[in-house]
RORO-805080 format. One record per residue (C-alpha): residue in three letters; x, y negated, z negated. Coordinates in steps of 0.2 Angstrom, whole numbers, plus 5000, padded with zeros to 4 digits. Each point is the difference from the previous one (the first is absolute). Layout:
# residues N
AlaXYZ
...
This chain:
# residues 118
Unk480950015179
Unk500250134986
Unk501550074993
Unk500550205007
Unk499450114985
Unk502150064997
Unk500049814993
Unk498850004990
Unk500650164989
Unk501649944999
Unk499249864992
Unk498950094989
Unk501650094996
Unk501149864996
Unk498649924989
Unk499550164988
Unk502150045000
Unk500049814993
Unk498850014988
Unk500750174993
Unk501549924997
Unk499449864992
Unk498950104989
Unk501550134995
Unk501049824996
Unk500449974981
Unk498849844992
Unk501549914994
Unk501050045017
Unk501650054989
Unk499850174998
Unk500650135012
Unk498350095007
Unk501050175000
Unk501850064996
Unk500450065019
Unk499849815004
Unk500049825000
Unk499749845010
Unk500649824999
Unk499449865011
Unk501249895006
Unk498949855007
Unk500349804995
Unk501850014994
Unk499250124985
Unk500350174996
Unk498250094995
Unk499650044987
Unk501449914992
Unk500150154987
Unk499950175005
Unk499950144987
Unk500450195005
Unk500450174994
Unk501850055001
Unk499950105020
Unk498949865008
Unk500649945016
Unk499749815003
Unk499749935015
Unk500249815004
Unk499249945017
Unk500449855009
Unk498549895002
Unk500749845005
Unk500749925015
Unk501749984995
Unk501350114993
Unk500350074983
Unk500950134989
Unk499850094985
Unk501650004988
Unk499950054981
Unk500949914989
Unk501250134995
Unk500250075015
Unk499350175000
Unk499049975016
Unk500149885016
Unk499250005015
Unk500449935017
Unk499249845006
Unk498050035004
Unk499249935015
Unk498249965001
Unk499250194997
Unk501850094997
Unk499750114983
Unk501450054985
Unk499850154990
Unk500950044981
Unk499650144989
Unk499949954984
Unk500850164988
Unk500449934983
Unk498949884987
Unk500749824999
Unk499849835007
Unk500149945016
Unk500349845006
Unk500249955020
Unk500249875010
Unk500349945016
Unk501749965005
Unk499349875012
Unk498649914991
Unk500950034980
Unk498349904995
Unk498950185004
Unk500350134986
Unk499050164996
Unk500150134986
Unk499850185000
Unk499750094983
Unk500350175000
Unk499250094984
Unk500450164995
């Protein structure tokens, strides 16, 4: 039986959208692709990349990946996100240069950095 042809463009779309986003991806995945935004994985009790480095006015997004719970806290408090369910997204804007260590309040052992560089 064959698939109805809406399918199969979808996924041709879903494919090419993939690999134009892994293409427009940094080589050393800690380098922001753009200065309107930024993703981090979360996926295996890690935060990915572990270090992220941006331009002061880039929005970072964090993306739940796992099956359990976890939230995004930096260490001095300038941001704090609710607890993620599986797929649940948190969003800061990052506006001045400096470090920027996180972790997650539940799992302390996951910790993140984002560099913002002027």
């Amino acid at each position: 039986m064959s698939k109805p042809h809406g399918l199969s463009r979808r996924l041709v779309a879903c494919a090419v959208s993939a690999l134009l986003f892994a293409a427009a991806a940094p080589a050393d995945g800690q380098t922001a692709p753009n200065a309107q935004g930024a993703t981090v994985k979360i996926s295996n009790f890690t935060f990915g990349p572990p270090t992220l480095t941006v331009h002061p006015g880039t929005t970072v997004t964090w993306i739940n990946d796992d099956d359990t719970a976890h939230t995004i806290m930096a260490m001095d408090k300038s941001f704090r996100s609710k607890p993620l369910d599986t797929g649940d997204r948190f969003a800061f804007t990052f506006t001045k240069p400096g470090e920027y260590t996180y972790f997650c309040t539940v799992h302390p052992m996951m910790t993140g950095k984002v560099v913002v560089k002027g």
